[in-house]
N, C-alpha and C positions, 0 to 999 in steps of 0.2 A: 368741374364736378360740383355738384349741391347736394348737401344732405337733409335731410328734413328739418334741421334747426337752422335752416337758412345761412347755414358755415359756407361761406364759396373758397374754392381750395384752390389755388394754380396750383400747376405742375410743370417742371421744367427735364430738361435733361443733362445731365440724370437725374433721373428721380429723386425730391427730396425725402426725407426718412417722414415715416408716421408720425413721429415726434412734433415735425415742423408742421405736417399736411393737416394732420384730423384734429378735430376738437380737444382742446385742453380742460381740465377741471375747470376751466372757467366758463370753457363754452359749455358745458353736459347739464342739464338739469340735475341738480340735490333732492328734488324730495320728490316720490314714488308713494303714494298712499294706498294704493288700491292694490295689496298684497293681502294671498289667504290667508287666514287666521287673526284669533284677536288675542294680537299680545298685552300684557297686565306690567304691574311694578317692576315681577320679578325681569324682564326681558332687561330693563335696565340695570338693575342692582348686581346682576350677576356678569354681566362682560365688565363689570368694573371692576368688582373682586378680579375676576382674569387677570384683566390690564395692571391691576397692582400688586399683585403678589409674582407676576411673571419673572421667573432668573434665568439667563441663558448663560452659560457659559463662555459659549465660546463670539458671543456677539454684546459691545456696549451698547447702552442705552441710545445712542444717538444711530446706529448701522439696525435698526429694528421699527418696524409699524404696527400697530394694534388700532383696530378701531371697531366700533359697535355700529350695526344701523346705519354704516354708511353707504351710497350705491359702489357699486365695483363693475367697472365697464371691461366685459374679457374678450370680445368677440371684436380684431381691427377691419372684416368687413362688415361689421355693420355697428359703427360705434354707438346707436342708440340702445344695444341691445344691454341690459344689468341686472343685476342681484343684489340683495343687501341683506349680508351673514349676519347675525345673531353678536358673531364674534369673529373676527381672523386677526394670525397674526402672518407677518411678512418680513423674511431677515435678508438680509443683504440690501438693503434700500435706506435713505434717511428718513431719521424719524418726521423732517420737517420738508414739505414740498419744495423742492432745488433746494436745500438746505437752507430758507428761510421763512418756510409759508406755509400755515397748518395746511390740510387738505380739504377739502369739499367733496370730493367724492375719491375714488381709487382708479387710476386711469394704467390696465395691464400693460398697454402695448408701449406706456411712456416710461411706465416705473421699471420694466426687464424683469421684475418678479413679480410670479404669481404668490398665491397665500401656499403656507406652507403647511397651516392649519386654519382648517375651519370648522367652529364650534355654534350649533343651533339649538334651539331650544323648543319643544315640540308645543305648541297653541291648538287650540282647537280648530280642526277643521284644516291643519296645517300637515299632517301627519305626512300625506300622498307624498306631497313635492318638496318633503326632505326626505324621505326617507328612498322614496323610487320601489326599486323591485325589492329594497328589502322590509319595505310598509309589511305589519305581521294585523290582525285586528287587536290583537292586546295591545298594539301602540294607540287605538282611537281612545281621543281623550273628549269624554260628553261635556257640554256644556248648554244648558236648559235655557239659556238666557242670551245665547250666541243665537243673532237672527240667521234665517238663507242668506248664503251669498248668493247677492243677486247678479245680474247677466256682468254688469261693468264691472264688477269684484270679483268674477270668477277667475280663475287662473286662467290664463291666454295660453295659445299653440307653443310660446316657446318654447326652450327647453328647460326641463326642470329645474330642481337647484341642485342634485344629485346629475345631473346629467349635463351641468356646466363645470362642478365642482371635478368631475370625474373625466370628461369628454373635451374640454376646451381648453381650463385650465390645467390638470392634473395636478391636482391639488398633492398632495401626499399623503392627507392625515385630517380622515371626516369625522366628526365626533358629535353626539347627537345625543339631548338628555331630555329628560320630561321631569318638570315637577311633582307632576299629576302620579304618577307610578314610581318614580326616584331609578329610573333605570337608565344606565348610560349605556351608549352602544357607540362602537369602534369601527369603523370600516380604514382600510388603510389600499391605496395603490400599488396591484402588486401587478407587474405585467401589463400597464396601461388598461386593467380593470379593477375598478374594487371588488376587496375582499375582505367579510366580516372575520373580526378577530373577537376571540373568546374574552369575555368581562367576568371575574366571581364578584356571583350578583350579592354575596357575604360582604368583601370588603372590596368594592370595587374602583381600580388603580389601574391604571394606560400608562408604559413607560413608551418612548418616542427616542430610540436610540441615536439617532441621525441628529437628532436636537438635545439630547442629555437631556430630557424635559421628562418628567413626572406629572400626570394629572388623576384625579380622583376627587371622590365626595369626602 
């Protein structure tokens, strides 16, 4: 079998696992430019804050992942298919690739955990394919100075990022903010569909009992 990055893959019997067959972080392309929206400083400054204030309880520092902006390949029929969250984190995995090698990209079917949260940040023009069916028009954020996306920038057939988060991976815990309007919104996996959880939009706090984790503005 050949994939489009020119991986040739034997197979034997029995079958070797995915781990050994498909492309490793090293084989996967790292960088995806041609995503909607136009992120600013803030898409940086703020998974960092995340990643540094993070305490889990019940996991060290080294049994955890966090990464910003990286691709996250979830789909192991079609390993070219990916996303790249704002922010996720992922527990049960090491922090460092086979416990010695930062990561290049997030490879699902090799790490055995999906994210357990994922946090995105709304951009202009970006609203649709985070948000999915729960896009409201108070989320569209204008921006006078954001050209058309043109045909090779537009979003592609795949599947959203609401609709990978929700449908492939089963994430647990979506969480989605705007700078532009300061509103956070919570959707969480309940019955293998999401389902939006109430935020007080006064002082607004997501506890995440399964993880002891608190987050808010």
């Amino acid at each position: 079998m050949t994939l489009a990055t020119g991986h040739s893959i034997p197979q034997g019997d029995p079958p070797r696992s995915p781990r050994e067959t498909l492309p490793t972080i090293y084989d996967l392309p790292g960088e995806f430019p041609q995503e909607p929206g136009l992120p600013d400083v803030f898409h940086d400054l703020q998974p960092q804050l995340l990643s540094r204030t993070l305490q889990l309880a019940d996991y060290t520092q080294d049994n955890y992942f966090t990464a910003s902006d990286l691709n996250l390949y979830y789909d192991v029929h079609h390993p070219l298919w990916h996303k790249r969250p704002d922010w996720f984190l992922a527990v049960g995995v090491p922090s460092l690739y086979d416990g010695h090698d930062l990561r290049r990209s997030y490879v699902v079917w090799q790490e055995g955990h999906p994210p357990g949260i994922v946090v995105e940040f709304l951009a202009p023009k970006s609203e649709r394919e985070h948000l999915g069916r729960f896009f409201e028009a108070a989320d569209q954020v204008s921006d006078n100075e954001a050209p058309p996306l043109s045909d090779a920038a537009a979003p592609s057939k795949l599947p959203s990022k609401l609709a990978v988060y929700e449908r492939y991976l089963r994430t647990p815990h979506y969480i989605v903010y705007s700078r532009y309007t300061q509103r956070l919104r919570y959707v969480k996996l309940i019955g293998g569909r999401y389902e939006e959880q109430p935020v007080q939009p006064s002082r607004p706090m997501i506890w995440l009992t399964d993880l002891q984790l608190g987050l808010g503005l």
